[in-house]
C-alpha positions in Angstrom: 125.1 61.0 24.5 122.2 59.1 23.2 121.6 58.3 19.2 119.3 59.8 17.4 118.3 58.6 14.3 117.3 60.3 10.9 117.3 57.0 9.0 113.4 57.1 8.0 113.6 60.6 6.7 117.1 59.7 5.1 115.2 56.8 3.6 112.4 58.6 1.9 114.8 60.8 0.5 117.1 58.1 -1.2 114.0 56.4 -2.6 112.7 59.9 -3.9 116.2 60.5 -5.7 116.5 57.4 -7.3 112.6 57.2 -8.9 112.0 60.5 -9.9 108.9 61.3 -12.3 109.0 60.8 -16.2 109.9 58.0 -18.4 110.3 54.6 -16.3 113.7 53.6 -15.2 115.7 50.0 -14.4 115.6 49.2 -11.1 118.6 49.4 -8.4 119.2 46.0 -6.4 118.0 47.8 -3.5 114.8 49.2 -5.1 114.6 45.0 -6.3 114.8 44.4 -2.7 112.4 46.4 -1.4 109.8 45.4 -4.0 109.9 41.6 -3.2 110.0 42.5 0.4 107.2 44.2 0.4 105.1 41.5 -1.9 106.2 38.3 -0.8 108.3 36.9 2.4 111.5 36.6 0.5 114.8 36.0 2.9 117.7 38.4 1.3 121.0 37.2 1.7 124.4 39.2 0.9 127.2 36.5 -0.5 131.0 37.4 -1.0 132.5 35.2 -2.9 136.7 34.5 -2.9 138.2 32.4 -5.3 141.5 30.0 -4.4 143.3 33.6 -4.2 141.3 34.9 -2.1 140.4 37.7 -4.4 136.8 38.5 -5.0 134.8 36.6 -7.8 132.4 39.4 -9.1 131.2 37.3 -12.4 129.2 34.6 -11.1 125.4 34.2 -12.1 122.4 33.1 -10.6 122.9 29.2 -11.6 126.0 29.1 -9.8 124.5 29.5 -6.3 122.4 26.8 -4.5 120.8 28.1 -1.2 120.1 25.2 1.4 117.4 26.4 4.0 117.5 23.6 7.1 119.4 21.7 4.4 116.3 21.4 1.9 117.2 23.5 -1.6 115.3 26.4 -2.0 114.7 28.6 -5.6 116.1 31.4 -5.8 113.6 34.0 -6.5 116.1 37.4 -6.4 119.7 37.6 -7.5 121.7 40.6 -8.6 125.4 40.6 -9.0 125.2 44.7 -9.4 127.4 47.0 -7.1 125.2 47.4 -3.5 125.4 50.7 -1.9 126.8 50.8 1.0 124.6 51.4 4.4 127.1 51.2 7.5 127.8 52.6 11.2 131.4 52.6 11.5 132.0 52.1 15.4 135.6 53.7 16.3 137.5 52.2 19.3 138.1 55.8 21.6 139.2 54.3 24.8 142.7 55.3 26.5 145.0 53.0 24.5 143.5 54.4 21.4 145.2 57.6 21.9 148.6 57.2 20.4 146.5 55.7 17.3 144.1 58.2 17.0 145.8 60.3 14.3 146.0 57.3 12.2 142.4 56.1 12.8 140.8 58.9 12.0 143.1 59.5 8.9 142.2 56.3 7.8 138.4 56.5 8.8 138.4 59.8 6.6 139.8 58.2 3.3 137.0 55.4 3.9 134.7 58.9 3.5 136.3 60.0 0.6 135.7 56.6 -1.0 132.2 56.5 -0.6 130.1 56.4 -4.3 126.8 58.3 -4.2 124.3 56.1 -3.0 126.6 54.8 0.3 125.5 56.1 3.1 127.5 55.9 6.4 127.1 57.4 9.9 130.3 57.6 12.7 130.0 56.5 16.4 132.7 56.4 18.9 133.1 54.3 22.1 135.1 54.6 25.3 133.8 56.8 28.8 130.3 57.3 26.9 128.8 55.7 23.3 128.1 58.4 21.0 126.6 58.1 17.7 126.0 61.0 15.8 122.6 61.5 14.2 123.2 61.4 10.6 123.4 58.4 8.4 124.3 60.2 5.2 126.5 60.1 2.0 127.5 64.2 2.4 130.8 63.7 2.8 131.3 67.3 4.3 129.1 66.5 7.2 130.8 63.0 7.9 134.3 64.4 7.4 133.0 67.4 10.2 131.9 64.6 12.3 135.3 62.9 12.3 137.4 65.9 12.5 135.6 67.4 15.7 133.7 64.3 17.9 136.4 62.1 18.4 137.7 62.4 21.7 140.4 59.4 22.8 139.7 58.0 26.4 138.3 55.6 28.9 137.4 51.9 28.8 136.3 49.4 25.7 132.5 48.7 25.9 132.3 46.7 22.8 129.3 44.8 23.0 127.5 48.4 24.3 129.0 50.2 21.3 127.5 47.2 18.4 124.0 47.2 20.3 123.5 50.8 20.1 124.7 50.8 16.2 122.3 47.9 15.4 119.6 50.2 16.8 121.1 53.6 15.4 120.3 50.9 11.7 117.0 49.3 13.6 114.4 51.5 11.0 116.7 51.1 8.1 115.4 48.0 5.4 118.0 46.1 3.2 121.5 45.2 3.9 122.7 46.9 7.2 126.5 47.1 8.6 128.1 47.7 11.5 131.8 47.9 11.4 133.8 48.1 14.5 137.7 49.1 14.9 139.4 48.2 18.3 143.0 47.6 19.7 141.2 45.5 22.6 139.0 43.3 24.6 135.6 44.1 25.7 135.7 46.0 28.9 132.2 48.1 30.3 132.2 50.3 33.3 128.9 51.3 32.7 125.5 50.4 34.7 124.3 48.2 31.8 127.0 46.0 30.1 125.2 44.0 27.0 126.7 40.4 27.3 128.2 39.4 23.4 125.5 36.6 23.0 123.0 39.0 23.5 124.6 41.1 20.7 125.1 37.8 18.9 121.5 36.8 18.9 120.2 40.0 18.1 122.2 40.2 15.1 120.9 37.0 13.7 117.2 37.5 14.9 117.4 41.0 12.8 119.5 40.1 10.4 122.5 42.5 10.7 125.8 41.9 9.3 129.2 42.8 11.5 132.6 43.2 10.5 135.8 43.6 13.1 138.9 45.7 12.4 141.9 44.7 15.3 144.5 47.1 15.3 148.2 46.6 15.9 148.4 43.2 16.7 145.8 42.9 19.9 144.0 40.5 17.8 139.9 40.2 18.1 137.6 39.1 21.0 137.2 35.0 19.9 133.3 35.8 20.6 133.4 39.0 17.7 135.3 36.9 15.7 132.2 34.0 15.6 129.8 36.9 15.2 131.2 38.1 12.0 131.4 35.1 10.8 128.0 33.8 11.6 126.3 37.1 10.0 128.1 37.4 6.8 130.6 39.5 7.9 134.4 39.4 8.3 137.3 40.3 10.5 140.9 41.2 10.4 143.7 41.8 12.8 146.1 43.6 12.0 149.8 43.7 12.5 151.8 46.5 14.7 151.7 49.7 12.3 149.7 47.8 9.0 148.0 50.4 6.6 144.2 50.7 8.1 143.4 52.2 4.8 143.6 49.7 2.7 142.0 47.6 5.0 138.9 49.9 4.7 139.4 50.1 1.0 139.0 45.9 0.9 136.1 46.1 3.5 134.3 48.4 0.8 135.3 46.5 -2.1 133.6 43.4 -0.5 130.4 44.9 0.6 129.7 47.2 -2.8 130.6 43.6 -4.9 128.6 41.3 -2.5 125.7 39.0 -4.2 122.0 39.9 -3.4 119.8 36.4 -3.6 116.4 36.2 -2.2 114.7 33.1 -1.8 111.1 32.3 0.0 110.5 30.3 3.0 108.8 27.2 2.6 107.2 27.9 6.4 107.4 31.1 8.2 107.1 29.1 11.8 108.7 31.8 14.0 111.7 30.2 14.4 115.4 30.3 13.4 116.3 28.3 10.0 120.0 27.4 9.0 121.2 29.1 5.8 124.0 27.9 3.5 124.8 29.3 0.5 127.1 27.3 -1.6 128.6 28.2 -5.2 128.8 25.4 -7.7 132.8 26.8 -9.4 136.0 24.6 -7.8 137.9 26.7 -5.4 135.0 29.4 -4.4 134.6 30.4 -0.6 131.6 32.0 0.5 130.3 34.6 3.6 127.2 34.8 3.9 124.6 34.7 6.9 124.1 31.8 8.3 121.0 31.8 10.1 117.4 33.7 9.5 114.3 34.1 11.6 111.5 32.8 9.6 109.0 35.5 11.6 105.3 35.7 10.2 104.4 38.7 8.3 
């Protein structure tokens, strides 16, 4: 089953909601987003931010953050620390060994649903003897609930790197932050005619700037190679222990993305090439994710 993708129309009617006609209204981060994106070649880069806890730090400002593009500072033209809405493909693991999980996943993948706030938008695909993605990238919970409780069918092989290169294009029209999260109990393993290699996935990401996260189930642990992607995008990763509660593990993967920091900043050359990225926070004891790399393409 091929994708098919409704995320232009879906698009257009997001926008229309959120700037209806009458008196003027503050703008959203993403509306920020795509205002600057549109006037100016400004870089946007999504920063989570742990303190020495590990637990999120969601009251930082702008003057905090440095951003270091090929290790030369660069101003920070665009910063919210606002709740992001959520746009994801969430990539469920469907091959044989998923079987005696799959009452749990999908359990799980439905209380991620439930969560979602009004402006997420998510869309389900499944993995295994075929990739299917079904058409809608939407935040009506009806029809993403429908999707999950009647297209999920457990069996075959593990074509990860497949499975994240058709999400990434299911997301290709969509502007702003875009997410692909993927849940496995296993290794990369194609059958088909085509296998994507995972630095083909890898380079793509970075070249188009998506952002991955990795879910491992029940104590497989994660492909080392899904692992680096995560990390080099923004991402993150966990692997989980035989039997751990999935759903709180989706609840922390929404947390992170809806209290992520939006900073824009604008080239100093847009040479065609790939720049190194580091965003760095000024507080003692701060981590940051963020992306790590950005193709400086010319308008």
């Amino acid at each position: 089953m091929k994708p098919m993708v409704a995320a232009a129309i879906g698009a257009l009617i997001w926008i229309g909601v959120e700037a209806p006609e009458g008196p003027e209204r503050p703008e959203s981060p993403a509306s920020q987003e795509g205002r600057f994106r549109t006037s100016v070649d400004t870089v946007s880069i999504y920063a989570t931010v742990n303190d020495a806890q590990g637990r999120l730090a969601p009251d930082l400002v702008k003057e905090d953050f440095t951003v270091l593009d090929n290790g030369t500072p660069r101003e920070i033209t665009l910063f919210s620390s606002e709740i992001q809405p959520i746009t994801v493909v969430v990539m469920l693991d469907m091959s044989g060994s998923m079987f005696s999980r799959f009452i749990r996943l999908r359990t799980s993948t439905l209380s991620f649903v439930d969560a979602l706030l009004p402006h997420d938008r998510a869309q389900i695909g499944t993995f295994g003897d075929e990739i299917a993605i079904n058409p809608h990238l939407t935040g009506d919970k009806q029809v993403l609930r429908r999707v999950l409780r009647n297209e999920l069918w457990p069996m075959g092989a593990t074509p990860i790197w497949n499975a994240l290169d058709e999400a990434m294009t299911a997301l290709a029209s969509e502007s702003g932050r875009r997410v692909v999260l993927t849940i496995t109990d296993g290794r990369n393993l194609c059958s088909f005619p085509r296998c994507v290699k995972a630095g083909d996935v890898e380079r793509r990401a970075v070249r188009e700037g998506f952002m991955l996260y990795a879910i491992g189930m029940d104590g497989t642990g994660l492909d080392g190679e899904i692992m680096a992607m995560a990390e080099e995008t923004g991402g993150g990763h966990f692997a989980l222990p035989v039997g751990a509660d999935l759903t709180s593990t989706f609840a922390r993967v929404a947390e992170e993305l809806r209290r992520q920091y939006l900073i824009g900043f604008t080239p100093a050359v847009l040479d065609g090439r790939l720049h190194r990225v580091d965003v760095r926070v000024g507080r003692a004891g701060m981590k940051v994710r963020a992306r790590r790399n950005y193709l400086a393409g010319r308008s």
